[in-house]
ZAKOLTI-479821 format. One record per residue (C-alpha): x, z, y. Coordinates in steps of 0.5 Angstrom, whole numbers, plus 500, padded with zeros to 3 digits. Last residue first. Example, Ala and Ser with C-alpha at 12.3 -4.5 7.8 and 13.67 -1.06 7.14 Angstrom:
<recs>
<rec><px>527</px><pz>514</pz><py>498</py></rec>
<rec><px>525</px><pz>516</pz><py>491</py></rec>
</recs>
This chain:
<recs>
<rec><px>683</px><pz>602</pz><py>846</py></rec>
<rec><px>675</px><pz>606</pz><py>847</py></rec>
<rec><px>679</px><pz>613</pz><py>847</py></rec>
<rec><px>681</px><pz>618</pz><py>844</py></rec>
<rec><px>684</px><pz>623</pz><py>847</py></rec>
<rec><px>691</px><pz>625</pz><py>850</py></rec>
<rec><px>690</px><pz>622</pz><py>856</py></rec>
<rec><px>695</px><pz>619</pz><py>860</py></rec>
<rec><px>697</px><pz>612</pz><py>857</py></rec>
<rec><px>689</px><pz>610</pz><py>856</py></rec>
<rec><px>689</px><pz>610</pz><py>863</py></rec>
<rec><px>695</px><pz>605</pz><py>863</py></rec>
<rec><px>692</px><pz>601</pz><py>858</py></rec>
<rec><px>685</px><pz>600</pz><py>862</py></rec>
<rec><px>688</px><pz>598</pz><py>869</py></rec>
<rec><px>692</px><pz>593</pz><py>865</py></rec>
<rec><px>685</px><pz>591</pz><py>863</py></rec>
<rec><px>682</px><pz>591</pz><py>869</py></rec>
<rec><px>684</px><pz>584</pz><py>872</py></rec>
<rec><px>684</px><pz>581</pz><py>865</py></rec>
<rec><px>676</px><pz>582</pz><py>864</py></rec>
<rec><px>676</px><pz>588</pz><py>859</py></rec>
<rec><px>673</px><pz>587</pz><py>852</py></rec>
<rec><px>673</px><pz>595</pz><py>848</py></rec>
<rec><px>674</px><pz>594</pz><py>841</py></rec>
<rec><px>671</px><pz>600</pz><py>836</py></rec>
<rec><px>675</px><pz>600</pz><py>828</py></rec>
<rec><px>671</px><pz>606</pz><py>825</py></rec>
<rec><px>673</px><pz>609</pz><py>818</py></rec>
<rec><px>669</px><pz>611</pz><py>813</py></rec>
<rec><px>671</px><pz>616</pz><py>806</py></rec>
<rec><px>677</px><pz>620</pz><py>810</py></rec>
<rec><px>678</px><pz>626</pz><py>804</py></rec>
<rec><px>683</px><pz>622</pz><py>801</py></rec>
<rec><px>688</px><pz>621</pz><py>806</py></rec>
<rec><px>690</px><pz>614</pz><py>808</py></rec>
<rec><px>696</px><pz>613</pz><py>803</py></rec>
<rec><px>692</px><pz>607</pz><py>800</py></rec>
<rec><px>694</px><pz>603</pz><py>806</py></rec>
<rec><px>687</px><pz>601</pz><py>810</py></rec>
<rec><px>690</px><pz>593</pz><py>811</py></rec>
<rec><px>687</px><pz>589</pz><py>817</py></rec>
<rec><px>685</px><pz>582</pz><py>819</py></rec>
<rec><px>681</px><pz>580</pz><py>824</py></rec>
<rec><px>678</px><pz>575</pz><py>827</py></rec>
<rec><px>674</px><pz>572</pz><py>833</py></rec>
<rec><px>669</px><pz>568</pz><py>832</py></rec>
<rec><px>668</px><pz>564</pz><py>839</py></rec>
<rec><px>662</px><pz>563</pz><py>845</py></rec>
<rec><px>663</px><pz>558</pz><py>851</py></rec>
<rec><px>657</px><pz>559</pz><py>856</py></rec>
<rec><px>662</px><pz>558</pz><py>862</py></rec>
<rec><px>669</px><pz>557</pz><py>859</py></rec>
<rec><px>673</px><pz>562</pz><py>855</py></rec>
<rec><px>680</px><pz>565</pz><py>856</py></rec>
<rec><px>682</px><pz>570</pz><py>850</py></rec>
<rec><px>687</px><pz>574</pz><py>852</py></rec>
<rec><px>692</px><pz>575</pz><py>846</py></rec>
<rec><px>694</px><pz>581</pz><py>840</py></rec>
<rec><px>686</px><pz>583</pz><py>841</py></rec>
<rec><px>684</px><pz>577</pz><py>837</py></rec>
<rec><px>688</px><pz>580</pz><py>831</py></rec>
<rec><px>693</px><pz>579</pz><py>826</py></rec>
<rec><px>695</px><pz>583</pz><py>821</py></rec>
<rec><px>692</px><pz>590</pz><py>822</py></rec>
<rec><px>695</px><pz>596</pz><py>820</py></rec>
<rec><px>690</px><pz>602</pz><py>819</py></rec>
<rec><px>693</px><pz>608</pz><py>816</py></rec>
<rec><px>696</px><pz>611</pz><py>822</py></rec>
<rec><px>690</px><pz>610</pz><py>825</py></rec>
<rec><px>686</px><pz>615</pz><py>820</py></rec>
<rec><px>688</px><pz>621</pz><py>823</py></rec>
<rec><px>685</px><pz>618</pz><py>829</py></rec>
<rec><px>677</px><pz>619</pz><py>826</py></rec>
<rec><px>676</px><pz>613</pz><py>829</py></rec>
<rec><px>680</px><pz>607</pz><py>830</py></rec>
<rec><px>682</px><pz>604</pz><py>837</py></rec>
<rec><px>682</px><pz>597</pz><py>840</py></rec>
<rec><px>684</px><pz>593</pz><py>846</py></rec>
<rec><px>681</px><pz>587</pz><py>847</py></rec>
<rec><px>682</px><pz>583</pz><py>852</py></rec>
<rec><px>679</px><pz>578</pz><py>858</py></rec>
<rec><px>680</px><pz>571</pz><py>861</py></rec>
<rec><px>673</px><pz>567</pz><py>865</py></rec>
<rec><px>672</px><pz>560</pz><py>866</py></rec>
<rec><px>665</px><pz>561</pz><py>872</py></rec>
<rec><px>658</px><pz>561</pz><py>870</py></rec>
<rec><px>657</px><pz>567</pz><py>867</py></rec>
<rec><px>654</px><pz>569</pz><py>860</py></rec>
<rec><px>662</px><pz>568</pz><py>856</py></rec>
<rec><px>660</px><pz>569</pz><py>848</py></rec>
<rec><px>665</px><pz>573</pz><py>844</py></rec>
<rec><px>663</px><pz>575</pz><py>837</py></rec>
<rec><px>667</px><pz>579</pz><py>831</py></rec>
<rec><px>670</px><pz>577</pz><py>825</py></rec>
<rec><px>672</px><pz>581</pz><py>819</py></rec>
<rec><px>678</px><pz>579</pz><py>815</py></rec>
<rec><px>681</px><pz>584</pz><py>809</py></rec>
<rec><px>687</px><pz>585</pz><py>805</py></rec>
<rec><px>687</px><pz>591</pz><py>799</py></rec>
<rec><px>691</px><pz>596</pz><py>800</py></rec>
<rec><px>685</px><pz>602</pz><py>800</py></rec>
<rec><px>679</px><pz>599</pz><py>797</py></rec>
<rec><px>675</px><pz>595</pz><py>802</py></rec>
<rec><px>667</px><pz>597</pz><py>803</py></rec>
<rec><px>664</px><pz>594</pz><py>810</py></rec>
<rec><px>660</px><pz>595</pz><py>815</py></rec>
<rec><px>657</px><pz>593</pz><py>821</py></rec>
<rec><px>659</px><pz>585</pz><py>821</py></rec>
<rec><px>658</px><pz>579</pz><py>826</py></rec>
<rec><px>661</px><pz>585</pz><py>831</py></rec>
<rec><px>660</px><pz>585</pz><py>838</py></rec>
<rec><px>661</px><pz>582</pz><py>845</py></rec>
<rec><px>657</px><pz>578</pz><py>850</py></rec>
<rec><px>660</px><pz>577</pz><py>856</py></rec>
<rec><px>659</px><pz>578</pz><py>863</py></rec>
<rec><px>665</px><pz>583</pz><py>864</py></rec>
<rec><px>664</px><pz>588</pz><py>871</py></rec>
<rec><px>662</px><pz>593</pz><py>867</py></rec>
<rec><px>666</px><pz>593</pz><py>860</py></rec>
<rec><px>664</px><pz>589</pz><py>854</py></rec>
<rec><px>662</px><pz>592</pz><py>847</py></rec>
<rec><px>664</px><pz>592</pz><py>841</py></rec>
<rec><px>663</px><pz>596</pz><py>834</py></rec>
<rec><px>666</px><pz>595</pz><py>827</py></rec>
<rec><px>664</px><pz>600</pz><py>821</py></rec>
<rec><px>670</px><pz>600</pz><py>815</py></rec>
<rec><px>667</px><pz>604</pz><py>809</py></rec>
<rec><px>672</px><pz>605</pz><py>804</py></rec>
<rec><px>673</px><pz>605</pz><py>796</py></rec>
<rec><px>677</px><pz>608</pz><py>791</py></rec>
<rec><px>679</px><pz>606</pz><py>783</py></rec>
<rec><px>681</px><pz>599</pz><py>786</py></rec>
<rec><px>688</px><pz>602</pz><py>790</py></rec>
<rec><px>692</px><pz>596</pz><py>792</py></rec>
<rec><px>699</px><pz>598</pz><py>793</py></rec>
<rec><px>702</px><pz>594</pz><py>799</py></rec>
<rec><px>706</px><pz>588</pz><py>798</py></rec>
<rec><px>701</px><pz>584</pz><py>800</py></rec>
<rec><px>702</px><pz>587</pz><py>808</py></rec>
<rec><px>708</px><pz>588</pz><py>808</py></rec>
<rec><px>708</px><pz>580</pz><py>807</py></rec>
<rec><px>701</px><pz>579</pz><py>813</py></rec>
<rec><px>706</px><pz>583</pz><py>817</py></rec>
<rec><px>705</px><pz>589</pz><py>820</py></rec>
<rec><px>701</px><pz>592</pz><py>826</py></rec>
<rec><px>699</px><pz>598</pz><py>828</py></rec>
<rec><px>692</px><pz>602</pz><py>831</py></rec>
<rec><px>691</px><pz>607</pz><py>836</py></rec>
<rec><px>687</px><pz>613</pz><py>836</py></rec>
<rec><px>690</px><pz>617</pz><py>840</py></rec>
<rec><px>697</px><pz>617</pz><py>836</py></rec>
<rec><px>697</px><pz>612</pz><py>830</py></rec>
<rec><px>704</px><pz>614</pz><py>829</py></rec>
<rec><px>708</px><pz>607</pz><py>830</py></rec>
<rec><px>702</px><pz>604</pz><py>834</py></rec>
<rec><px>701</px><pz>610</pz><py>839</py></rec>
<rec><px>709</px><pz>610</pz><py>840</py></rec>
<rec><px>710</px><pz>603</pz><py>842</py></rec>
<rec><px>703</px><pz>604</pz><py>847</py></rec>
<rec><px>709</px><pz>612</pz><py>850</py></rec>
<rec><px>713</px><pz>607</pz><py>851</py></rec>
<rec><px>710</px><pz>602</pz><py>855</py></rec>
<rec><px>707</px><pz>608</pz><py>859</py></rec>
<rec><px>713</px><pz>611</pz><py>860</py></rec>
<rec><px>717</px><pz>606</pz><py>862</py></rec>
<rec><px>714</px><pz>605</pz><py>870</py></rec>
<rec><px>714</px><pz>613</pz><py>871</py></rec>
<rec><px>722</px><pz>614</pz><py>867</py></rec>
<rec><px>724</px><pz>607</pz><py>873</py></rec>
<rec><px>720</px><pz>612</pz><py>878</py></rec>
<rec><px>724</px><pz>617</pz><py>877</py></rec>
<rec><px>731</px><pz>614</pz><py>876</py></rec>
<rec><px>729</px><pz>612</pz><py>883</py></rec>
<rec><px>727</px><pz>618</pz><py>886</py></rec>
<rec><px>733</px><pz>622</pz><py>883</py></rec>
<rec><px>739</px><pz>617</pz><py>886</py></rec>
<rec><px>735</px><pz>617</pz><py>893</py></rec>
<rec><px>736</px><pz>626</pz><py>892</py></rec>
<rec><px>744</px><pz>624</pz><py>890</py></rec>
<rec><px>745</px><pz>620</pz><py>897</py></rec>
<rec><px>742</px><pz>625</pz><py>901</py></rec>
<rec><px>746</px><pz>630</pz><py>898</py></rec>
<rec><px>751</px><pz>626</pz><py>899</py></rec>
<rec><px>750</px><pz>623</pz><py>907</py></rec>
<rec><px>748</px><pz>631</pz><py>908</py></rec>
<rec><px>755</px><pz>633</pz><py>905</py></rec>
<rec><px>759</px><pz>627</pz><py>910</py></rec>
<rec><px>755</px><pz>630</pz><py>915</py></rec>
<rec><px>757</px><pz>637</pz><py>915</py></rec>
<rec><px>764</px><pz>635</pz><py>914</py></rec>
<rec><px>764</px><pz>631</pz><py>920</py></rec>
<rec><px>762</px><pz>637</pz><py>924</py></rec>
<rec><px>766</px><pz>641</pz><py>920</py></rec>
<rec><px>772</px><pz>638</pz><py>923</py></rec>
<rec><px>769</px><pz>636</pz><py>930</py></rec>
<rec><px>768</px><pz>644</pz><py>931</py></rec>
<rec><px>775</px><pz>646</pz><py>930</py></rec>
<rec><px>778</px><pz>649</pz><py>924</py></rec>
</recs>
C-alpha cells in the first residue's frame, strides 16, 4: 500500500469522525433546548415541583364533590425584584369542599410610570397535593400588560379534586409576578431544580 493511500484513508476517517462528533453536538443541544418544555408538561401532568395543572371548566363539574370534607386553600403573591407592581391576594383563605369549583381573585397594580407586562407563574405547597390542584382558568395563562398606575382583579378558578390525600387539610397556592424580561429566565430556572419553587 503506498503512503498517498493511506493518506486519503486517514483523511476520509477524519472527516467521518468529524462528521459524527457535529451530528453528536447538535443532537445534544436540540435535547438541551426541549428539555425544559418538557420536563413544564410533565410537572402539570404530575404535579411534580409543586406545579399546578389545568383542566376544563367541563371535566371540572363533572368531578365529584365531596361536602363531608372541607379544605383550606391560602393565596400569597408577590412581585420580583425589579417589577414595580403591587401584587396580592384579595383573600387569604378559603374553606372549599374537594370538587367543588371556586374563584379567588387577586390584585395587580402597575406603580411605575411607563406600560409594563409581566406573568405569573404559580406553585402549590405541599407539592404532593399539586397533583390534585387543577386550575380552570388563570390570569397566570397570559401576560398581563398594565398601563402606569392601572390596577386589575385578576381571577382564578381552581377545582381540589376529592382524591387529594386525607391527611392533606390546608393547601397553598403561592404566585410569583415576573417583568416579561425575567420570566423566561425564571421557567427556565425552575426547569433545573427539584425543589419547590415560587413558580
Amino acid at each position: 500500500m503506498n503512503t498517498t493511500d493511506t493518506s486519503a484513508r486517514s483523511g476520509t476517517n477524519h472527516h467521518w469522525l468529524v462528521g459524527r462528533l457535529a451530528l453528536v453536538v447538535v443532537a445534544m443541544f436540540g435535547f438541551g433546548y426541549a428539555l425544559v418544555p418538557l420536563y413544564q408538561v410533565f410537572c402539570e401532568l404530575t404535579g411534580i415541583n409543586g406545579k399546578t395543572g389545568m383542566i376544563t371548566a367541563s371535566e371540572a363539574a363533572s368531578g365529584k364533590v365531596d361536602s363531608s370534607r372541607w379544605v383550606t386553600v391560602e393565596f400569597t403573591g408577590d412581585a420580583m425584584q425589579g417589577l414595580p407592581w403591587e401584587f396580592r391576594p384579595n383573600t387569604s383563605s378559603m374553606r372549599v369542599h374537594p370538587g367543588d369549583i371556586v374563584e379567588a381573585t387577586f390584585h395587580a397594580r402597575n406603580n411605575s410610570k411607563q406600560r409594563m407586562v409581566a406573568q405569573a407563574v404559580p406553585s402549590v405547597a405541599p407539592s404532593r397535593a399539586a397533583a390534585h390542584f387543577k386550575k380552570t382558568e388563570c390570569f397566570c395563562f397570559t401576560q398581563q400588560t398594565l398601563e402606569p398606575g392601572e390596577a386589575i382583579d385578576l381571577p382564578v378558578r381552581f377545582v381540589v379534586q376529592s382524591d387529594l390525600p386525607t391527611d392533606v387539610n390546608t393547601i397553598t397556592l403561592s404566585y410569583a409576578f415576573f417583568g416579561a424580561d425575567n420570566y423566561a429566565d425564571k421557567i427556565a430556572e425552575s426547569g433545573s431544580r427539584s425543589d419547590d419553587v415560587g413558580t
